[in-house]
Structures are given as C-alpha cells and as structure tokens.
C-alpha positions as CSV (number, residue, x, y, z in Angstrom):
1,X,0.0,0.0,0.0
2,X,1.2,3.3,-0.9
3,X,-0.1,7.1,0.1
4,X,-2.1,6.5,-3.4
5,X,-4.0,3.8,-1.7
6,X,-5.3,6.1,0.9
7,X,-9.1,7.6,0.5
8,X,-9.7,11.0,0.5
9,X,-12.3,13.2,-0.4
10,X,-12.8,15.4,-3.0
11,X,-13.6,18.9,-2.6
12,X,-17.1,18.1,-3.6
13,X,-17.2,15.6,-0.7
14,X,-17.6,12.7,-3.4
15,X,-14.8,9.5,-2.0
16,X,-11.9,9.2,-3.9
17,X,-8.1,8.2,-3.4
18,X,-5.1,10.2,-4.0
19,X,-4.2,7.4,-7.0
20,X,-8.0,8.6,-8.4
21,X,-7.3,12.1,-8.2
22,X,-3.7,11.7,-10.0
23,X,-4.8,9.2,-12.1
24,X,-1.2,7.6,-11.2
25,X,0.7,10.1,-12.9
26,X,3.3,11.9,-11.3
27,X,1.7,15.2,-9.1
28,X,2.1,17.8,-7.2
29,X,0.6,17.7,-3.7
30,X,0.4,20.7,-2.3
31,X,-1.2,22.0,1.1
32,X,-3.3,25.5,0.0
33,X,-5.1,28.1,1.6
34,X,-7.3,30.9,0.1
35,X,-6.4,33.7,2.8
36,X,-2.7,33.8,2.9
37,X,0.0,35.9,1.4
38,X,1.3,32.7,-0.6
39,X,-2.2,32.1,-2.2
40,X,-1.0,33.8,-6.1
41,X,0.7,30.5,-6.1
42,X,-2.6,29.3,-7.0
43,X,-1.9,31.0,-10.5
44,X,1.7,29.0,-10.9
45,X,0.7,25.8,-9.6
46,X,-2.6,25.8,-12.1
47,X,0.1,26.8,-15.1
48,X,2.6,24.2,-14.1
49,X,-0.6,21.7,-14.2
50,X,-2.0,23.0,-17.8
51,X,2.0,23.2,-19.5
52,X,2.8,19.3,-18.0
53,X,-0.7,17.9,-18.0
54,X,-0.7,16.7,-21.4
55,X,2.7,14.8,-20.4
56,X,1.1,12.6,-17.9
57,X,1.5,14.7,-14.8
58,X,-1.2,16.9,-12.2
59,X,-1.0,19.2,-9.2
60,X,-3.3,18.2,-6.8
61,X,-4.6,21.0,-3.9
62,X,-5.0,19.7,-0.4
63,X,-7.0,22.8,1.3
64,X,-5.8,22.9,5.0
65,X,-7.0,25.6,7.7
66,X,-4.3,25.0,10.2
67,X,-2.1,27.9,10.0
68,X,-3.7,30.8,11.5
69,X,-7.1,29.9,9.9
70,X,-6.3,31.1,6.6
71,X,-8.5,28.7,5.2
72,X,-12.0,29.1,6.6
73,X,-14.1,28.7,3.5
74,X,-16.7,25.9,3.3
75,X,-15.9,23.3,0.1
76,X,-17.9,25.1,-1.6
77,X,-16.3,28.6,-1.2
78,X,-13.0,27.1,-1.4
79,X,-13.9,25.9,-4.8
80,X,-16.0,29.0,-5.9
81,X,-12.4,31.2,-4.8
82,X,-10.4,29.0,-6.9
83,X,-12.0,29.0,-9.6
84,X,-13.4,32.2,-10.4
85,X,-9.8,34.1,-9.3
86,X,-7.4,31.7,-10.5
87,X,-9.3,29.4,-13.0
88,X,-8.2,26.4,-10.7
89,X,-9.1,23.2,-13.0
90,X,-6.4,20.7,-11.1
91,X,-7.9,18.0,-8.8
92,X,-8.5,19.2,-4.7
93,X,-9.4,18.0,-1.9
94,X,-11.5,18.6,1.3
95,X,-10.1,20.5,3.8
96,X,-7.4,17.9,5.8
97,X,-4.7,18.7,8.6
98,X,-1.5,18.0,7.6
99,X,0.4,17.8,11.3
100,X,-0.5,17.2,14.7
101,X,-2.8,14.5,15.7
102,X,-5.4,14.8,13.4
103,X,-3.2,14.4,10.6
104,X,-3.9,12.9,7.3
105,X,-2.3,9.3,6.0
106,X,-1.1,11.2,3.6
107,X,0.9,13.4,5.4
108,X,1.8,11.4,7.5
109,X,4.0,9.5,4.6
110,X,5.0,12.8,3.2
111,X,6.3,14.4,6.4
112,X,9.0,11.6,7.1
113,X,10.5,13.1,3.6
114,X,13.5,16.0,4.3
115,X,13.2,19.1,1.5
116,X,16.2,20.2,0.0
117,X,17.7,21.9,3.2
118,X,17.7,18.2,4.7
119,X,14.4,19.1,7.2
120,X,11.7,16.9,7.7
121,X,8.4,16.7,9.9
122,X,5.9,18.9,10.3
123,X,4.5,20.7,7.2
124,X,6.0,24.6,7.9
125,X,3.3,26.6,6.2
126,X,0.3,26.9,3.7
127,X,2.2,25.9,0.4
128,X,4.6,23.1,0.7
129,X,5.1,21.1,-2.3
130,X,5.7,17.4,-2.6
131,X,6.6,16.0,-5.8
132,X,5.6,12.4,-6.0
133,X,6.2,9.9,-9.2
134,X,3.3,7.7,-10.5
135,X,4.0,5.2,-7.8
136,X,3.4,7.7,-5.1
137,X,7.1,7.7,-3.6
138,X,7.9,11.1,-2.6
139,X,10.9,12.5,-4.9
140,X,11.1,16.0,-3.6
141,X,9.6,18.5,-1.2
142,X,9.7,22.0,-1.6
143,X,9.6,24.9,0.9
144,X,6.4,27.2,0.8
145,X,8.5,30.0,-0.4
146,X,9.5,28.0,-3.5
147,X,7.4,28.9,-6.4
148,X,5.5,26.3,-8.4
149,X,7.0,27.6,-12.1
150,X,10.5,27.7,-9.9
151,X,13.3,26.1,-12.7
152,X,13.7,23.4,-9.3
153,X,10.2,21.8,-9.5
154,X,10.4,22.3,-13.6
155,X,13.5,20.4,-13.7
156,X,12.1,17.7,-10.8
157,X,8.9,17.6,-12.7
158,X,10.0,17.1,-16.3
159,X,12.8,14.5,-14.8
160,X,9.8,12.6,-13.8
161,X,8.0,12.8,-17.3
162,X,11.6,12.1,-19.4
C-alpha cells in the first residue's frame, strides 16, 4: 500500500483516493489556503498543471486551515475562490490537517521526507510542495517560499515525465 492507496475526499465531498485524483501520474501535492500571502501561487501551480498535463503529470490542492485559519471557507467557497480568481481546473481535496494528531495518512508518509535543506516533519506553512512519481514515492519536497514555475520543481517535474 502506498499514500495512493489512501481515501480521501474530493472537494465536492464525493470518495476518492489520491491514485483517483492523480490518475497515477506523477503530481504535485500541495497543502493550499485561500487567505494567505502565498495564495497567487494558486496561479503558478494551475500553469505548471496546464504546461505538464498533457505529459502525464497533475498538481493536486490539499486545502488545509491549520495555519492561523487562513483557510475558513466551506468546500464550496473554497472551490468557488479557486476558480473564479485563478481558474483552478487541477484535482482538490477537502479541507485535511496535515500535522498534529489529526493528521492525514497522507501526510503522515509525506512528512518523514527532508526538503532540500535536509528538514523533515511537520508541514511549515500553507504551500509546501511534494513532488511524487506515479507510484506515489515522494521525490522532492519543496519549501512554501518555492514557487511552483521555480526552474527546481520544472526540472524535478520534467525528470519525472523524461
């Protein structure tokens, strides 16, 4: 079993898995929030998704309200947000917790993975990246400060697709 085993839902509440929502391609999993200084990412992460998409590859959003409540929408918000400011078309999720007690399988698998400045654990902010290949092993993890059109992730992300 892999993290592309584990069930999740989608933003629209409907049960999926993460291997349903990448359609086991490689992705981008990334922890998002509408209300916080990082959020124009939205705009780069939905580019990197339309440029690579048609290579076999997805981001996938992973709303999370556990850094200073800068996610407080309702699914439906969330996706209204997305979509009418940033025309969000990549898979997403409902709202999960990515540390502490309450948090997701997935993260769970993901946090045990150091990014490039050799730290792992606990997801730092709204906007950590986690490049995983079609298998769901984790390959790289990005900082929230990283962009998603950053030559780093481009050159991770077409390495996957070669």
């Amino acid at each position: 079993m892999t993290i592309l085993d584990e069930p999740v839902a989608r933003l629209d509440g409907t049960p999926a898995t993460l291997h349903e929502l990448t359609g086991g391609r490689p992705a981008l999993l990334v922890n998002v929030a509408s209300k916080c200084g990082l959020t124009p990412q939205y705009a780069g992460l939905e580019r990197l998704h339309e440029t690579y998409a048609p290579r076999g590859f997805t981001v996938v959003g992973l709303p999370c309200n556990q850094f200073m409540g800068q996610e407080p929408g309702t699914s439906e918000e969330i996706a209204e947000f997305c979509s009418a400011t940033y025309g969000v078309t990549f898979p997403m999720t409902e709202k999960i917790e990515v540390n502490g007690e309450g948090r997701h399988p997935i993260y769970a698998e993901l946090t045990q993975v150091a990014d490039e400045n050799g730290t792992a654990g606990d997801v730092q902010w709204n906007f950590e990246k986690f490049l995983v290949d079609g298998d769901g092993k984790v390959v790289a993890r990005f900082s929230p400060q990283v962009e998603p059109e950053d030559e780093r992730i481009v050159a991770a992300v077409t390495a996957l697709l070669a």
